[in-house]
C-alpha positions as CSV (number, residue, x, y, z in Angstrom):
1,X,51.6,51.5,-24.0
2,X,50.7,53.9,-21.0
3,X,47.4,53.2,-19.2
4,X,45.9,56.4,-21.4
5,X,45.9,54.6,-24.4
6,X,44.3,51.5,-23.0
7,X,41.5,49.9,-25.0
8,X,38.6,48.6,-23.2
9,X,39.8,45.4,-23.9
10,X,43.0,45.7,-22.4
11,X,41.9,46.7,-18.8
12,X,43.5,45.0,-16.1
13,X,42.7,41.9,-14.3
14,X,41.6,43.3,-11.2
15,X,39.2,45.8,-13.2
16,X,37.1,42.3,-14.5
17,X,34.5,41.4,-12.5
18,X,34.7,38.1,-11.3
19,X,31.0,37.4,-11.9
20,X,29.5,38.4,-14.9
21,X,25.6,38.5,-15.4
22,X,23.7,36.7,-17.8
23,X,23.0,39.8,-20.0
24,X,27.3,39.3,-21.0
25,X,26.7,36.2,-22.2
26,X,29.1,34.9,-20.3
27,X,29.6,32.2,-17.2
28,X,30.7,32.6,-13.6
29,X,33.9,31.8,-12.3
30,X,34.4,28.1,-11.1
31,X,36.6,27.6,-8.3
32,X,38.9,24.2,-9.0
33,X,38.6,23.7,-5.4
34,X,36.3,21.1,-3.7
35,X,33.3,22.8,-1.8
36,X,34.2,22.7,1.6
37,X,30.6,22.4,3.0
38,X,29.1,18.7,4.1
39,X,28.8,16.0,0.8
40,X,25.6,16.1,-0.9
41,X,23.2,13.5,-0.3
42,X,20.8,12.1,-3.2
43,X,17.4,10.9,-2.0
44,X,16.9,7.2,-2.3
45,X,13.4,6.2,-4.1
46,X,10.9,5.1,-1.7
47,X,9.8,1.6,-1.9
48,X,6.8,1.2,-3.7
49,X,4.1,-1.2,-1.6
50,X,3.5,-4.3,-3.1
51,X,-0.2,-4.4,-4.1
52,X,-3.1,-7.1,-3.6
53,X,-2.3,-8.6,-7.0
54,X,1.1,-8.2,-7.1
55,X,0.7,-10.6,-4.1
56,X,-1.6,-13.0,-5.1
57,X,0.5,-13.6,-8.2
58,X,3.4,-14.3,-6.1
59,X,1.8,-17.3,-4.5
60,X,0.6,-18.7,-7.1
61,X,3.9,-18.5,-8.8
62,X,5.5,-16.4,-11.5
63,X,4.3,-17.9,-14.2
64,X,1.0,-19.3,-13.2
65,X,-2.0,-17.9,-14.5
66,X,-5.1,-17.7,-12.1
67,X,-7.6,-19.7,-12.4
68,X,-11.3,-18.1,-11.7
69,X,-13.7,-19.5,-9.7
70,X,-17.3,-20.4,-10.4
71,X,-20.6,-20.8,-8.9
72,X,-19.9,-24.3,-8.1
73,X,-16.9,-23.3,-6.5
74,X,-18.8,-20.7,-4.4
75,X,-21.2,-23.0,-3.7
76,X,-18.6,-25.1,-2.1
77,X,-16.2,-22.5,-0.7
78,X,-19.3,-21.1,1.1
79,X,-20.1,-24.3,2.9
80,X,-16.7,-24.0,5.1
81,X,-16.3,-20.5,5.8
82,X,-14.2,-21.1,8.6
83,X,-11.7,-23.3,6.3
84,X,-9.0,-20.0,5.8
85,X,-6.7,-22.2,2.9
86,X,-9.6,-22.6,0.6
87,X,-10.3,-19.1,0.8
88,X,-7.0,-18.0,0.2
89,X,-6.4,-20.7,-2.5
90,X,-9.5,-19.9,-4.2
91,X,-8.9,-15.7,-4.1
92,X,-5.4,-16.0,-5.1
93,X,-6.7,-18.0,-8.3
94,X,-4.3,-21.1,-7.1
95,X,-5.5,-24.5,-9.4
96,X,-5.7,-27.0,-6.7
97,X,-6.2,-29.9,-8.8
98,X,-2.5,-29.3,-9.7
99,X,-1.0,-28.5,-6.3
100,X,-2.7,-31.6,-5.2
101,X,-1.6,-33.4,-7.6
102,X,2.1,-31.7,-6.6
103,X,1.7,-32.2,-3.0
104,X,1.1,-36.2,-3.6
105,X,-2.6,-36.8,-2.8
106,X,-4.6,-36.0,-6.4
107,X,-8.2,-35.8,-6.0
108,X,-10.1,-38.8,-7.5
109,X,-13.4,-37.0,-8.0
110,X,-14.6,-35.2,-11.1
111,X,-17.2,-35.0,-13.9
112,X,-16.9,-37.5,-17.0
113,X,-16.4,-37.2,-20.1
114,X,-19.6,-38.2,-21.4
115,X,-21.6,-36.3,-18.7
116,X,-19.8,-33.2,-20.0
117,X,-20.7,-34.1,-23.5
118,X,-24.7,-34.9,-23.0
119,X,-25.1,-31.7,-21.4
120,X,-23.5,-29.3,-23.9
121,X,-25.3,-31.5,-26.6
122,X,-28.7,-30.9,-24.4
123,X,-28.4,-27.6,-23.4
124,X,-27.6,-26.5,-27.2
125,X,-31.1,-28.8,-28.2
126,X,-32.9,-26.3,-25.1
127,X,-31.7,-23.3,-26.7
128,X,-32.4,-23.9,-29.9
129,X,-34.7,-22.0,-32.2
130,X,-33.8,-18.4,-30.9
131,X,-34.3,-20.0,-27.2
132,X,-38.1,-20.5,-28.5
133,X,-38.8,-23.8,-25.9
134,X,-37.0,-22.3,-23.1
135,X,-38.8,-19.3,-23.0
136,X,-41.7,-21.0,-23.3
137,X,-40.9,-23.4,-20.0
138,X,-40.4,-20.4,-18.3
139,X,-43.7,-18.6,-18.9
140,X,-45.4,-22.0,-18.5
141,X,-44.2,-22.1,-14.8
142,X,-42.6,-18.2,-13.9
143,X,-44.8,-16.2,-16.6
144,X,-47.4,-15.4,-14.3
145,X,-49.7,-13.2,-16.5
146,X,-47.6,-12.0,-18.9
147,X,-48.2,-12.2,-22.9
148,X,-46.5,-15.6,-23.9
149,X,-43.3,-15.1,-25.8
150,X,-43.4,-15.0,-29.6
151,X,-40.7,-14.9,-32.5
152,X,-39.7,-11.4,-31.7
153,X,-38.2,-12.1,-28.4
154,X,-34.7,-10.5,-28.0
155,X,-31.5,-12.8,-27.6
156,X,-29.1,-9.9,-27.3
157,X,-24.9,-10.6,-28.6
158,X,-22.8,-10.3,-25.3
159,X,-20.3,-10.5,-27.0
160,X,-16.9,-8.4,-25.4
161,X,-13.3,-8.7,-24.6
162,X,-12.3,-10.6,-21.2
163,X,-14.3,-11.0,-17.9
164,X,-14.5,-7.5,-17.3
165,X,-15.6,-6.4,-20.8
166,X,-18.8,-9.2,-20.8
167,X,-19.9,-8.5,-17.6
168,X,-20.3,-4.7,-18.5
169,X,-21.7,-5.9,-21.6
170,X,-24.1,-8.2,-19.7
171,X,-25.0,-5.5,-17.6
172,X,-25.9,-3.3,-20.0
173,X,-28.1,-6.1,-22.1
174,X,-30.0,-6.1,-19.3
175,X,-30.4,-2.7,-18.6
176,X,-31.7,-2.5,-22.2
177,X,-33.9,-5.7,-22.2
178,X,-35.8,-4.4,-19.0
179,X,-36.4,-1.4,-20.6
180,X,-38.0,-3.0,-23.6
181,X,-39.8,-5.0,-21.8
182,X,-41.1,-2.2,-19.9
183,X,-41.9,-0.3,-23.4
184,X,-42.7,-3.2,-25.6
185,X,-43.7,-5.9,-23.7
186,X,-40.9,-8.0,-25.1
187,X,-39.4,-11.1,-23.4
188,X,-35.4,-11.4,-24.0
189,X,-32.8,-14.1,-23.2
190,X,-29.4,-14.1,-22.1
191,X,-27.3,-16.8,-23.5
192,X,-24.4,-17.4,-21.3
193,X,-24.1,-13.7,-19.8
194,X,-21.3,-12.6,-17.5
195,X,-21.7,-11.9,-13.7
196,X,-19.7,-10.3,-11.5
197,X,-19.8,-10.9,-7.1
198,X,-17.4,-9.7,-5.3
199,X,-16.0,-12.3,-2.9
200,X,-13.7,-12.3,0.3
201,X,-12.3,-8.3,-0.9
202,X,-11.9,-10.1,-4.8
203,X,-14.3,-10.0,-8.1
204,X,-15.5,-12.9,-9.2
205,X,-16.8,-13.4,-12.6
206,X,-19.9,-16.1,-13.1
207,X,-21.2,-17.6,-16.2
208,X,-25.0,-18.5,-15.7
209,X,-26.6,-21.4,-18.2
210,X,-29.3,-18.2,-19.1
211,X,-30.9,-15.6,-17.9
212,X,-34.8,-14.1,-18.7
213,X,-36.2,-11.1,-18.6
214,X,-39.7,-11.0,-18.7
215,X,-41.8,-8.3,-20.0
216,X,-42.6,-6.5,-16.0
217,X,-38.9,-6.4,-15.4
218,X,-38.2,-9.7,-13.2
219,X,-35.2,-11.7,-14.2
220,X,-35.1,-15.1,-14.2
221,X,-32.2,-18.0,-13.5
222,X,-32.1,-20.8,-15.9
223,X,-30.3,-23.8,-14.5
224,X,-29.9,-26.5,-17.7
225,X,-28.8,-30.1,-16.0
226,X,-28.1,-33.2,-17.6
227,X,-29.5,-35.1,-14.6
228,X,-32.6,-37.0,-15.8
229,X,-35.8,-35.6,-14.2
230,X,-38.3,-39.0,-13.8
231,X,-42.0,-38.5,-13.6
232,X,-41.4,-34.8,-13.0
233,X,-38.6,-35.7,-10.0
234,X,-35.4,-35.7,-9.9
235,X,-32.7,-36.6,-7.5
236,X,-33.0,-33.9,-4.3
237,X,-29.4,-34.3,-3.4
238,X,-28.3,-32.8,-7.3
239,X,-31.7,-30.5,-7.3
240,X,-29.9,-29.3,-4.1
241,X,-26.3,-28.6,-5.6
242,X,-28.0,-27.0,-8.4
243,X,-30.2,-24.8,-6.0
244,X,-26.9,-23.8,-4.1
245,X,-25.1,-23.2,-7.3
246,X,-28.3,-20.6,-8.9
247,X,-28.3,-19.0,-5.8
248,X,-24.9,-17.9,-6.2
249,X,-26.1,-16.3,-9.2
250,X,-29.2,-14.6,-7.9
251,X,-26.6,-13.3,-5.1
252,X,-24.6,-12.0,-8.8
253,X,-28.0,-10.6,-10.4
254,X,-29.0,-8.7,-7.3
255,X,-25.9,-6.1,-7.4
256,X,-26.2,-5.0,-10.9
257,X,-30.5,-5.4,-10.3
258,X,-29.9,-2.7,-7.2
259,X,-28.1,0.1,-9.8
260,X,-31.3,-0.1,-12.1
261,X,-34.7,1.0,-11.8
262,X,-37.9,-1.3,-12.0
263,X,-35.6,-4.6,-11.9
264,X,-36.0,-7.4,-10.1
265,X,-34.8,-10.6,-9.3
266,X,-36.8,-13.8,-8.8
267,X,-36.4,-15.8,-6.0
268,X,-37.2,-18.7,-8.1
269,X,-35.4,-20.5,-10.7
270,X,-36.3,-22.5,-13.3
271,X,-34.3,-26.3,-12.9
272,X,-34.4,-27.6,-17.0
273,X,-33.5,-31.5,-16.9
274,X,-33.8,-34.3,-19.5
275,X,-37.4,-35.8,-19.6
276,X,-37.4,-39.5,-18.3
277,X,-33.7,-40.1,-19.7
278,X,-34.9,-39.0,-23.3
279,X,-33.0,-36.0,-24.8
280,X,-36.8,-33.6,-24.3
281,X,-36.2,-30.9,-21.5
282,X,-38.9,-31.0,-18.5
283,X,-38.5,-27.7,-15.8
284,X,-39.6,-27.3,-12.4
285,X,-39.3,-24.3,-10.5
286,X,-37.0,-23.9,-7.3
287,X,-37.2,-21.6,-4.8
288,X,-34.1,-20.9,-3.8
289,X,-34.5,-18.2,-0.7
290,X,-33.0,-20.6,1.5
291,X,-30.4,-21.2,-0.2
292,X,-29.5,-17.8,-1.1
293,X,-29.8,-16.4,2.4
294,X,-27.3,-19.3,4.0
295,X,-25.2,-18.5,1.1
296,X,-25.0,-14.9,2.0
297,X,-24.9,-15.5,5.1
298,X,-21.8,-17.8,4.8
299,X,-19.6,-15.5,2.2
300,X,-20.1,-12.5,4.5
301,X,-18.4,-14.0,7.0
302,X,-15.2,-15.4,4.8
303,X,-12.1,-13.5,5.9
304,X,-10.8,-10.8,3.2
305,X,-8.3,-12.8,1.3
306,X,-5.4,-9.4,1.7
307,X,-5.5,-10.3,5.5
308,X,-4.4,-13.9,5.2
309,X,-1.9,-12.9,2.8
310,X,-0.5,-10.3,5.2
311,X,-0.3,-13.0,7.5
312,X,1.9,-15.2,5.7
313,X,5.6,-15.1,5.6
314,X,7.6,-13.3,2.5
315,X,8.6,-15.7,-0.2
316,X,5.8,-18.2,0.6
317,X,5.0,-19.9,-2.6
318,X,2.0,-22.6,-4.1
319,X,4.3,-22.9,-7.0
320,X,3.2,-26.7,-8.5
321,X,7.0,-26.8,-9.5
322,X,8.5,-26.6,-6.3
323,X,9.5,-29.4,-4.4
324,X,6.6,-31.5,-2.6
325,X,8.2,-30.4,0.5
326,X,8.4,-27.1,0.1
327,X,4.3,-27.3,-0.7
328,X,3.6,-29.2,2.1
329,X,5.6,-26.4,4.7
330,X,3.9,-23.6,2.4
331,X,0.1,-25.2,2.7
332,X,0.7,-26.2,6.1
333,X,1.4,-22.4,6.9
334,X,-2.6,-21.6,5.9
335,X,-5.4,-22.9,8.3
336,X,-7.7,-25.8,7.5
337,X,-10.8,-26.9,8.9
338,X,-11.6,-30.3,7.6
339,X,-14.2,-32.4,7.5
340,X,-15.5,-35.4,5.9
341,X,-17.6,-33.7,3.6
342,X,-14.8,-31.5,1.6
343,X,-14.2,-35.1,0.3
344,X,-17.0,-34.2,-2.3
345,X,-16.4,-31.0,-2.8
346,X,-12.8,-29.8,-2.4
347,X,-9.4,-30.6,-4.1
348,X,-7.1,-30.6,-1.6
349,X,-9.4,-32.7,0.7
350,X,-7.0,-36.4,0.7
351,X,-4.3,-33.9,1.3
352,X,-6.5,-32.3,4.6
353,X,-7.0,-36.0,6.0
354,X,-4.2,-37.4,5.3
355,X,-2.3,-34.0,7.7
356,X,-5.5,-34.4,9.5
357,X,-5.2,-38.4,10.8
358,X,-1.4,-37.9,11.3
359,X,-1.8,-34.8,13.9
360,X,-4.4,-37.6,15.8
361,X,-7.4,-34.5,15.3
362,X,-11.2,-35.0,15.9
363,X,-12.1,-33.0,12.9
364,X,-11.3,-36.5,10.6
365,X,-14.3,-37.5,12.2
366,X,-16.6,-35.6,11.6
367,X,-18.3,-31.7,12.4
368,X,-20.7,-33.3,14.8
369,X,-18.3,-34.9,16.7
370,X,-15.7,-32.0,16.8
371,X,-18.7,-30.0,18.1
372,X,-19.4,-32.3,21.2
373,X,-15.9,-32.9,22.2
374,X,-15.4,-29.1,23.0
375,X,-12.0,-28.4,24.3
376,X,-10.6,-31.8,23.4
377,X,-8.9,-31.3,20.0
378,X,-7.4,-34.7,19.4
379,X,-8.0,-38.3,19.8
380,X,-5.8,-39.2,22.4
381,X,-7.4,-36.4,24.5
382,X,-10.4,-37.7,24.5
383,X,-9.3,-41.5,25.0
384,X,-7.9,-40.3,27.9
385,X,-11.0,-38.5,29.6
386,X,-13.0,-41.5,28.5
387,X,-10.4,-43.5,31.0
388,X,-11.0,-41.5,33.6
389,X,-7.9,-40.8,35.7
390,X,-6.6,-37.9,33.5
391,X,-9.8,-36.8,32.8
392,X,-10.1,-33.0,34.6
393,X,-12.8,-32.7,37.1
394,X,-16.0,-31.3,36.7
395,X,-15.5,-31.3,33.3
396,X,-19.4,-32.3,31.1
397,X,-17.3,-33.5,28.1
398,X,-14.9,-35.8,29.9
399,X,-18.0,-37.3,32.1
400,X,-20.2,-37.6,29.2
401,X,-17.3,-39.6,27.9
402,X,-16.9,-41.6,30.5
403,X,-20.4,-42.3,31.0
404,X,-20.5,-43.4,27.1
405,X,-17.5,-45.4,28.1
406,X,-19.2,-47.6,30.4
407,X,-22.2,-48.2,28.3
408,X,-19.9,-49.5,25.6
409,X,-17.7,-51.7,28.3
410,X,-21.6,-53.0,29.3
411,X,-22.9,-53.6,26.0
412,X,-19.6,-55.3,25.3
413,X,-19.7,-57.4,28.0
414,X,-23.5,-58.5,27.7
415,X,-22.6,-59.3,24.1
416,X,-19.8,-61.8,25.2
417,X,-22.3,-63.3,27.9
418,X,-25.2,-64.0,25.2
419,X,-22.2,-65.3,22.6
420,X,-21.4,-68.4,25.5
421,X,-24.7,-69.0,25.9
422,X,-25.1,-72.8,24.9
423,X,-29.0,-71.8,24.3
């Protein structure tokens, strides 16, 4: 066949074109040779930064859940705001009645039993009726002027899924209870409502015995004890953990009082106790302004728990299974400021004396005495300024110590003198 006669389908090689376009339906030429140009490289994902909870969770463990604070725990916490393991236990949710228990040095301290059960059975007795009495013990002593509460009064469900759900649910009941009261002139209770307060860069979600709203707006805390309250007194040192611990709440009320209009919260709460060990509720009001402006005070200046986390080393762990060692080397990596009084208030407090006493520190005996020994951070320092010769010079706390020295060498000595008396 002579080129004439050539179909278009018999052209010859060099007449293809080595690259065909799309519109041929047809694919470009690949070459069976490796590209000669540098290798390829793929991008590597970037690490993603481990966030706040993602943290947290780690130190409490894999498979521990967190365990939320409360008001009494607040109350505590904010006692010893210098104290950077509580607040990094108590925002990472760590149980420390369990890691005390783990470390070897279990707190012996709690509620009982049967104080737990008298005041559920009392409180459910003051809220009886539709919360009928209750509201009627606090217009008695917070009502002021307003129209006493009758069978109408509004005991809103607050109801919800989780912490976060309740508290928005909360906050909404008394958005609407305000309002009505405002409108109608209607009193409402809150049975149980959820609060949130945000504390050291965490929420915290607090439960409240009740909460009132009277008919001008005000809101009222309702503190239910199972103390006795004895010819209308009752013991001031609980009347004083209960004033701490409903300040906590007013601190709670406050936020979600500031995003509505006409709401306030009274400075006043109303204490509900047992009448003279019988099962009838007696109130008081306390004024808790004190109370809540130390509190304040003393959460503001807690350190953000993200910055002690980001000072602790990777892989650190409160784990309760781990080895007692391991705890101890992982507790002992967090700050402590002891004092004789965490005994009553803090889990881990045996644990804090116990490392306390066997580093020889002044802070096993007491905050006062820490605060006039200055400089002198252990007890063999200040034995030896009290001796003298390695006592710096010029220094007020080693000559105060001296000085207190010799009046106990003096009083010692006239004591042995009067003892050989034969008078």
């Amino acid at each position: 066949m002579n080129a004439r006669h050539r179909t278009r389908y018999e052209q010859p090689v060099s007449a293809v074109s080595p690259r065909l376009s799309v519109a041929d339906g047809t694919l470009p030429r690949v070459s069976s040779y490796p590209p000669s140009g540098p290798p390829r490289h793929t991008a590597q994902p970037t690490p993603q930064p481990t966030t706040l909870r993602q943290r947290l969770a780690g130190l409490r463990g894999p498979a521990v859940q967190p365990r939320p604070l409360d008001a009494r725990a607040l109350a505590a916490l904010a006692a010893n705001p210098g104290c950077s393991r509580r607040a990094l236990l108590d925002g990472a949710g760590v149980d420390k009645t369990v890691l005390a228990s783990a470390l070897g040095s279990p707190a012996s301290f709690g509620q009982s039993q049967f104080a737990i059960v008298r005041g559920i059975s009392f409180e459910a007795k003051v809220k009886g009726d539709g919360g009928a009495a209750l509201l009627h013990l606090v217009h008695e002593h917070l009502g002021s002027a307003a129209t006493p509460p009758g069978p109408d009064a509004r005991v809103p469900d607050l109801t919800a899924a989780g912490p976060e759900g309740r508290a928005a649910r909360t906050a909404l009941a008394l958005r609407e209870a305000t309002a009505a009261g405002r409108t109608e002139g209607a009193w409402s209770l809150l049975d149980h409502p959820m609060l949130a307060l945000e504390v050291a860069g965490s929420p915290v979600y607090l439960e409240p015995d009740a909460v009132v709203v009277h008919p001008d707006g005000r809101w009222t805390v309702v503190e239910i004890k199972s103390f006795p309250m004895i010819d209308g007194a009752a013991d001031p040192a609980k009347v004083g953990a209960a004033a701490r611990q409903a300040a906590v709440y007013v601190l709670a009320l406050e936020k979600t009082a500031a995003k509505l209009d006409g709401a306030e919260v009274g400075q006043s709460v109303l204490l509900v106790c047992p009448k003279d060990f019988s099962n009838l509720p007696a109130a008081a009001p306390v004024d808790v302004r004190r109370e809540r402006a130390v509190t304040l005070r003393q959460l503001e200046r807690l350190t953000r728990v993200e910055e002690l986390a980001a000072a602790l080393p990777e892989g650190l762990s409160f784990d309760p299974s781990r080895p007692a060692e391991e705890l101890t080397e992982a507790v002992s990596a967090v700050d402590a400021a002891y004092a004789p009084e965490c005994l009553a208030a803090c889990e881990l407090a045996f644990h804090c004396r116990a490392a306390a006493r066997a580093s020889d520190q002044v802070t096993a005996l007491g905050r006062s005495v820490r605060g006039e020994l200055g400089a002198l951070t252990t007890v063999g320092q200040a034995l030896a300024a009290a001796d003298g010769p390695a006592a710096p010079a010029g220094d007020p706390t080693a000559e105060a110590l001296r000085h207190a020295a010799r009046l106990r060498a003096e009083a010692l000595q006239l004591a042995t003198e009067a003892a050989s008396c034969p008078c």
